[in-house]
C-alpha positions in Angstrom: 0.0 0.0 0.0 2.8 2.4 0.9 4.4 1.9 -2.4 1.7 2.1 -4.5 0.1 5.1 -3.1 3.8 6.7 -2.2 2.5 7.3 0.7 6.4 7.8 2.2 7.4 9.7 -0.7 4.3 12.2 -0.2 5.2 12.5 3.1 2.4 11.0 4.5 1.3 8.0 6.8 -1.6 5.3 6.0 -3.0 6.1 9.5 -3.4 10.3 8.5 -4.6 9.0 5.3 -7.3 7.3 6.6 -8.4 10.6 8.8 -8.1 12.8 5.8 -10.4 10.3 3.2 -12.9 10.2 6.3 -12.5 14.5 7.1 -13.2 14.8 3.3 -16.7 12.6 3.3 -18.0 14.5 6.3 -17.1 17.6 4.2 -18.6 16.3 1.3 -21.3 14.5 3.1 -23.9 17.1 2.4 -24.9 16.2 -0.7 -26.3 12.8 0.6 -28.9 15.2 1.5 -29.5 17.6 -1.0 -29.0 15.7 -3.8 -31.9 13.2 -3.7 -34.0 16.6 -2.7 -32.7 18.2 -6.1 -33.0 15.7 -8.8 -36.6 14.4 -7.6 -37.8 17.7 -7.6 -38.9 18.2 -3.8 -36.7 20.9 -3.7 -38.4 22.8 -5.8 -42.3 21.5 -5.0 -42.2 19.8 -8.3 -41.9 15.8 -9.4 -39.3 14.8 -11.8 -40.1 11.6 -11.6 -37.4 9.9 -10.2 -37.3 8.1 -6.5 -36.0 9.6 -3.5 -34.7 6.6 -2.0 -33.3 5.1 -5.3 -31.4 8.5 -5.7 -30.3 8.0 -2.0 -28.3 4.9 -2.9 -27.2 6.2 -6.2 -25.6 9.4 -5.1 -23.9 6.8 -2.4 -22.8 4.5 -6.0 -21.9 7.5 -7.9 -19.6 9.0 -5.4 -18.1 5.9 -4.3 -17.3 4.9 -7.7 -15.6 8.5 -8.8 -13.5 8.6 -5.1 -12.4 5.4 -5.5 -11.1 5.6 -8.9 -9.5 8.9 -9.0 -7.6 7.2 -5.8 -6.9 4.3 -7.3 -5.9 5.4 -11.2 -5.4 9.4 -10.7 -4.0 8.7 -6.9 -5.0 12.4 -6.1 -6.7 13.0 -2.7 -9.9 14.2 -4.5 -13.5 13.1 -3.6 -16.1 13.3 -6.4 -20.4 13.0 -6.2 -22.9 14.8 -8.2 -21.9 18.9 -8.3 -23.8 21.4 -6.6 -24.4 23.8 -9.8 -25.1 21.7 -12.7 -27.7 19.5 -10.3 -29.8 22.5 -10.3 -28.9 23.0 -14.3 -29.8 19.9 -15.0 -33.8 20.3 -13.3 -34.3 23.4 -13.9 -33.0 24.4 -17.4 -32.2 20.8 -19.0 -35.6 18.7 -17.6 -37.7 21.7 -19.0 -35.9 21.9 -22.3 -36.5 17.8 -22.5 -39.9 18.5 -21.7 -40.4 20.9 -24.4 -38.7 19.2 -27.6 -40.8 15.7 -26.2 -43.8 17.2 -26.0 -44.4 16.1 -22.3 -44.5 17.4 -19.2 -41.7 17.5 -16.6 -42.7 14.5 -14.5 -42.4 11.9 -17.6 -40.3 9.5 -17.4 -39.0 10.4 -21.3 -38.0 13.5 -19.6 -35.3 12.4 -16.9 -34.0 10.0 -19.5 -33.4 12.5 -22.2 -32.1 15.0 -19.7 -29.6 11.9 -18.2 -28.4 11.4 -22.2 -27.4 14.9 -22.3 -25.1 14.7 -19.2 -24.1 11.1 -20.3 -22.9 12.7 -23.7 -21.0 15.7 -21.4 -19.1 12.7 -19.7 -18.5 11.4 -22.9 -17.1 14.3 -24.5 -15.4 15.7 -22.2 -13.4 11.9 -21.4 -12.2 12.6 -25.5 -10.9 15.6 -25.2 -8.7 15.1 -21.9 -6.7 13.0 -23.8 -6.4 15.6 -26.6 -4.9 19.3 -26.9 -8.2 20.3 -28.0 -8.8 20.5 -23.6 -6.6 23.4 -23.7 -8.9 25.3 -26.3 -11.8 24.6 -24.6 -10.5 25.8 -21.5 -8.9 29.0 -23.1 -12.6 29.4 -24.8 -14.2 31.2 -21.7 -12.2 34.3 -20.2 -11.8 33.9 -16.3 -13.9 36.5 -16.0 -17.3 34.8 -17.8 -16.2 31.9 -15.2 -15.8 33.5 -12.4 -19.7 35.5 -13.5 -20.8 31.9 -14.2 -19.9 30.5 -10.7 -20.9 33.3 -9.3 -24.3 33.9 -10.4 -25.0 30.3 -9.7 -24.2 30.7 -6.3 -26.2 33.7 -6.0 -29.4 30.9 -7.5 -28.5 28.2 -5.4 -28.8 30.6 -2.3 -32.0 32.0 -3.2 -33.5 28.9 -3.4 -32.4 28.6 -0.2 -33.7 31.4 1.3 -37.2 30.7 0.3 -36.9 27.0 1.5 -36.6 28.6 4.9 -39.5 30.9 3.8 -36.7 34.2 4.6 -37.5 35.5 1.0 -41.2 35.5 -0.1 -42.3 36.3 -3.5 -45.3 38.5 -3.9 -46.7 40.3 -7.1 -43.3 39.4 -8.8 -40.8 40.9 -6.1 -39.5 39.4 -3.5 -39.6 40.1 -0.5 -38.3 39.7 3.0 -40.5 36.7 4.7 -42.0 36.1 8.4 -38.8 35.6 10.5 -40.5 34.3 13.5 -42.0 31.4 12.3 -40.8 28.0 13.1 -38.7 26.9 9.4 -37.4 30.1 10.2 -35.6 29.4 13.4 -34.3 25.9 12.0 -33.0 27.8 9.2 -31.0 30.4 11.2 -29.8 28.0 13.9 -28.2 25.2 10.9 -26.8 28.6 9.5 -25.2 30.2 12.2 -23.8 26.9 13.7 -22.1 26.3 10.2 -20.9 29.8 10.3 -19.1 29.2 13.4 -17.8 26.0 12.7 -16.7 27.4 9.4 -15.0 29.9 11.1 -13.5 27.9 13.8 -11.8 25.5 10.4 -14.2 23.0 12.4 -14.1 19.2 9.7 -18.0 18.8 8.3 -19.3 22.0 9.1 -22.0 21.6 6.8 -22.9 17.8 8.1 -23.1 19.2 11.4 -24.9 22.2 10.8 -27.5 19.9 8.6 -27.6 17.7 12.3 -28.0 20.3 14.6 -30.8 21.7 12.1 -32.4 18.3 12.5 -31.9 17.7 15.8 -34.2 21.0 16.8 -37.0 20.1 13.8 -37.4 17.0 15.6 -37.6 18.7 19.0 -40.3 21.2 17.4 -42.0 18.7 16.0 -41.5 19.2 13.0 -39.8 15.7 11.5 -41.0 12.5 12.7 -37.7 10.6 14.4 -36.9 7.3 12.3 -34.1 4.4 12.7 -31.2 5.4 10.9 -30.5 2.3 9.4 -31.6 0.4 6.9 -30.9 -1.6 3.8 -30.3 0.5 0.6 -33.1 1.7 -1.9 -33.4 -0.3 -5.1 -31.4 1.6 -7.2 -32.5 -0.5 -10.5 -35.6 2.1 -11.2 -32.4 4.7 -12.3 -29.6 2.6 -13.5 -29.3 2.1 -16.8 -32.0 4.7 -17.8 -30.6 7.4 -20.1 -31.6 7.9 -23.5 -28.2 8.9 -25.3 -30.1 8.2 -28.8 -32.8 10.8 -27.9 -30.4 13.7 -27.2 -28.9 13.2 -31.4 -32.2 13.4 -32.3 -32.8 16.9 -31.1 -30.3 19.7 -32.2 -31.9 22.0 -29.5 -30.1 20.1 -26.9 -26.8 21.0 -28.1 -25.9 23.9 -26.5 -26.7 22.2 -23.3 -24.5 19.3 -23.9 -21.6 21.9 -25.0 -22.4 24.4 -21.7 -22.7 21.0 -19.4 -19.0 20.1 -20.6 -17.9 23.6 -20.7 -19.2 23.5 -16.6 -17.2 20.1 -15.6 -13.9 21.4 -17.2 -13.8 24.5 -15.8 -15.1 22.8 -12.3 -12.4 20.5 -12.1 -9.6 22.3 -13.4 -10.2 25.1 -10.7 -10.4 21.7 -8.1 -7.7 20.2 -8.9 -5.8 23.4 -9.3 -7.2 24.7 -5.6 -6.7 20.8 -4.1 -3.6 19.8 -6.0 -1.6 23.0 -4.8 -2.9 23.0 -1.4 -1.6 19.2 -1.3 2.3 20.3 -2.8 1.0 17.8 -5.7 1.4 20.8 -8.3 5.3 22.1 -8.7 6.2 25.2 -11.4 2.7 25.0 -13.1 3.2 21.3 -13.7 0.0 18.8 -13.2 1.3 15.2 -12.5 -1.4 12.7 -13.9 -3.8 15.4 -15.1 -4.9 13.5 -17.7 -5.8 10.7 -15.6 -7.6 13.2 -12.9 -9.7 14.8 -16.0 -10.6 11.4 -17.3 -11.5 10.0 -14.2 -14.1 13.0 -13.8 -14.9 12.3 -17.2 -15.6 8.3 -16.6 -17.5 9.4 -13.1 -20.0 11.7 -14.6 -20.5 9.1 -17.7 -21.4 6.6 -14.9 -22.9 9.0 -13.0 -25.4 10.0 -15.3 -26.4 6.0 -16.4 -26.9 5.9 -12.0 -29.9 8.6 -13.1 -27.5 11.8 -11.8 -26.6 15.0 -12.8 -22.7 15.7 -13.5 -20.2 13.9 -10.9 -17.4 16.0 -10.6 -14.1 16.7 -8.1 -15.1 18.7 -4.8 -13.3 21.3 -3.6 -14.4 20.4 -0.4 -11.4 17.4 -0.6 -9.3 20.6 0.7 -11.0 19.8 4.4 -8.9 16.1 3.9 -6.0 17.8 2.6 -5.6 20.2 5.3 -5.9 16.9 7.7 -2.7 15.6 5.9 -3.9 13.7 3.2 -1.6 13.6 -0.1 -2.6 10.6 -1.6 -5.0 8.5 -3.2 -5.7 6.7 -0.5 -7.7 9.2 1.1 -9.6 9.5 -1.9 -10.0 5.2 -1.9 -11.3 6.1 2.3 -13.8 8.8 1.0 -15.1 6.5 -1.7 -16.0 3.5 1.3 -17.4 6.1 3.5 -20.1 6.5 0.8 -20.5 2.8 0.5 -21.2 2.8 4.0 -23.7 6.0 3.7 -25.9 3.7 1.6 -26.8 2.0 4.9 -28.2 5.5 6.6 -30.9 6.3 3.9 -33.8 6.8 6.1 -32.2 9.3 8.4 -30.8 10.9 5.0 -34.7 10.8 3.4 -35.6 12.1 6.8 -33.5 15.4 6.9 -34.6 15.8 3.2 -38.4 15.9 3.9 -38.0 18.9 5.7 -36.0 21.5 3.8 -35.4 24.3 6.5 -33.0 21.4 7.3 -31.1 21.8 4.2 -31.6 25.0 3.2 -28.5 26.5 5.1 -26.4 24.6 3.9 -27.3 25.9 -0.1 -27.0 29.6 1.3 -23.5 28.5 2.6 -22.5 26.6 -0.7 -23.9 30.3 -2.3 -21.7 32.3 -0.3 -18.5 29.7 -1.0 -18.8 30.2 -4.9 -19.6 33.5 -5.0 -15.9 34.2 -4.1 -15.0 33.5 -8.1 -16.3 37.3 -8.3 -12.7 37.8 -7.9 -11.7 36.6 -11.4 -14.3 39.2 -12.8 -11.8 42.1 -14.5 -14.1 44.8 -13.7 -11.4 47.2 -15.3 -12.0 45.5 -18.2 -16.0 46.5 -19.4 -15.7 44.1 -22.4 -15.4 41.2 -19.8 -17.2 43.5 -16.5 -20.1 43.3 -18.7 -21.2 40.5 -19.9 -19.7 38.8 -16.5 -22.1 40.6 -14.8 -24.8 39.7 -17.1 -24.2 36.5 -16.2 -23.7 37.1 -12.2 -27.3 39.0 -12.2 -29.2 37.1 -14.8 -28.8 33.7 -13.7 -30.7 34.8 -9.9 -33.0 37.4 -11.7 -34.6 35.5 -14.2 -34.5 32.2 -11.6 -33.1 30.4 -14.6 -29.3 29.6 -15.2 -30.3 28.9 -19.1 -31.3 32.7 -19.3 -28.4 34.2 -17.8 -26.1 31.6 -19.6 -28.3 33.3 -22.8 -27.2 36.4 -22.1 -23.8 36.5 -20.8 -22.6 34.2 -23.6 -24.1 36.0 -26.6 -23.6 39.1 -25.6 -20.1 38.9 -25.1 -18.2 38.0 -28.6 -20.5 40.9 -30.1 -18.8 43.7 -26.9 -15.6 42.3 -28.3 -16.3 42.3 -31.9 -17.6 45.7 -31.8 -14.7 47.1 -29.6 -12.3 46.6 -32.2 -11.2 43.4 -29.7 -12.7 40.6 -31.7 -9.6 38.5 -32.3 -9.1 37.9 -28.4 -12.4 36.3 -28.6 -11.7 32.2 -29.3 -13.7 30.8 -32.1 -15.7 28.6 -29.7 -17.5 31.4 -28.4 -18.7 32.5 -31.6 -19.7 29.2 -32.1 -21.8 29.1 -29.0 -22.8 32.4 -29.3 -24.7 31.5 -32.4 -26.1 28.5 -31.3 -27.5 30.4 -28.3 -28.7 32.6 -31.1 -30.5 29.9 -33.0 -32.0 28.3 -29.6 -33.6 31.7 -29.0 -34.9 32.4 -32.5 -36.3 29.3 -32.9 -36.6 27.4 -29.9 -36.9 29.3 -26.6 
């Protein structure tokens, strides 16, 4: 094990190894919760047709399956699962565009299935090109600053949500508005978010997990959540697994865009991962990646079996920084991570639980908002040909509650700022390409 890890050579022991994989799942652990809560809809009060508990054990599957082979083949101290960002893409902007092109109504099972193919072929796509130079291009296509607006704005979304969950923010007559504080979601809410904060704060391991628990713990003393064994045998994942209509998604040019902004999201997500992990770690010397091809393709071959487990993109978490800062170096953290979510397939109904109540949750989406919203930093706001349409993007995402419309106008608007400015050769091909794509969807699609 110590050879083939180089555990010694890392400067590392198995024992601190071990901590660090486990410090990185009760980081990660989160998402046990709120992805189940995300992809079946009861998030958002709407059904997507796809089982709670069979998304339970799947998130566990897809998670343990990415972890374990980025330790194993990449031998980076990375955990993967479904990402927080392109879940909410995925049902909100991809399940509606299914929807549409079918015919049906989100709920169908046609739907998931065609909105699974479109991730599947993301996976796909992006597994080809991180063997190629062509990753480079793609990753030179969108300026740091459309990321950082990107990341941003999403975060921005993904808080919202999370304020109304709690029932903070109200909507009335189209504004919204600040809620009823002193009802009871309201004081779960704020006590999950300020014990995070703290813990946060403090550098506490799982801040999130335990801010989710605490949550749960005073639901269940309000009365709010009915108390249930925490053990039990997995879901039946077989209603999801092998599920996704690749076929469909070839059959339908108005999907795309979305397959290209899916991969665009994954490269960009686990470059800046592996970038923030890998340096943190010592793993990156002088610019120089050791095994990044393997790392890319492994995120590649996870969200490819991800999305056939009936799950939005799987994809490196930044969050592995927790198990880094413990000591891990090496892929045998990653290989602990990846059996802690084995093991997390046992804990379902406590996990279906704390999902059934989404005050529970909902501070630990405001928290994940705050997180990403530090990519506002990449934003040259000296710069108004990137300031712009960054900020389209930051604002338009939140405002329009879809990420699809401020995608729309962030991404088009750009190359024409450029173009205009006299600054059009800075701008890479690919965006014009997109750009008129986005173009096409609008004219004759949206």
């Amino acid at each position: 094990m110590n050879t083939f890890f180089q555990i010694s050579e890392r400067g590392s022991t198995i024992a601190r190894e071990c901590l660090a994989g486990c410090v990185t799942f009760m980081a990660m652990s989160y998402i046990l919760c709120v992805q189940p809560a995300i992809m079946s809809g009861q998030m958002f009060g709407i059904e997507t047709g796809m089982s709670v508990g069979a998304l339970i054990t799947t998130t566990c599957l897809a998670a343990a399956f990415g972890s374990l082979l980025m330790g194993l083949w990449a031998k980076y101290p990375i955990g993967l699962a479904p990402g927080m960002g392109q879940n909410f893409f995925v049902v909100l902007t991809v399940m509606p565009i299914c929807a549409t092109v079918l015919g049906l109504q989100v709920g169908d099972v046609a739907v998931w299935q065609l909105a699974l193919g479109t991730v599947f072929i993301s996976g796909v796509l992006f597994a080809i090109l991180s063997f190629m130079n062509i990753r480079k291009v793609l990753i030179d296509a969108i300026s740091p600053s459309l990321r950082g607006g990107i990341s941003a704005g999403i975060g921005l979304f993904i808080a919202l949500i999370g304020l109304q969950q709690a029932g903070v923010v109200v909507s009335e007559n189209g504004f919204y508005v600040l809620g009823t504080l002193t009802t009871t979601k309201c004081l779960v809410f704020f006590t999950g978010l300020i014990v995070t904060g703290v813990l946060l704060t403090l550098r506490f391991r799982g801040a999130l997990l335990y801010g989710i628990i605490i949550a749960a713990l005073l639901a269940a003393l309000l009365g709010q959540i009915t108390p249930v064994m925490p053990f039990g045998l997995p879901a039946d994942p077989r209603p999801l697994i092998g599920q996704v209509n690749v076929v469909g998604v070839f059959q339908h040019s108005a999907l795309l865009p979305l397959v290209i902004v899916l991969t665009f999201m994954v490269i960009f997500d686990t470059l800046g991962t592996v970038v923030a992990v890998g340096t943190r770690a010592g793993l990156i010397k002088d610019g120089v990646f050791p095994n990044v091809e393997r790392v890319f393709a492994t995120d590649a071959t996870a969200t490819v079996v991800g999305a056939a487990m009936g799950h939005s993109t799987t994809t490196a978490y930044v969050e592995s920084a927790a198990g880094v800062e413990s000591g891990g170096r090496t892929g045998l953290a990653a290989v602990i991570t990846g059996f802690c979510f084995l093991a997390a397939m046992f804990c379902g109904p406590f996990i279906e639980m704390i999902g059934n109540y989404q005050p529970i949750t909902a501070a630990a989406l405001v928290i994940v908002g705050a997180l990403m919203m530090q990519s506002v930093s990449q934003i040259d706001w000296e710069d108004y040909s990137e300031a712009i349409p960054a900020f389209l993007l930051l604002i338009g995402i939140p405002l329009t509650y879809c990420i699809a419309n401020g995608l729309l106008l962030g991404l088009i608007v750009y190359p024409f700022i450029k173009l205009f400015s006299g600054r059009g050769r800075s701008v890479n091909a690919m965006m014009y390409l997109l750009a008129v794509l986005l173009i096409l969807y609008v004219l004759f699609l949206a």
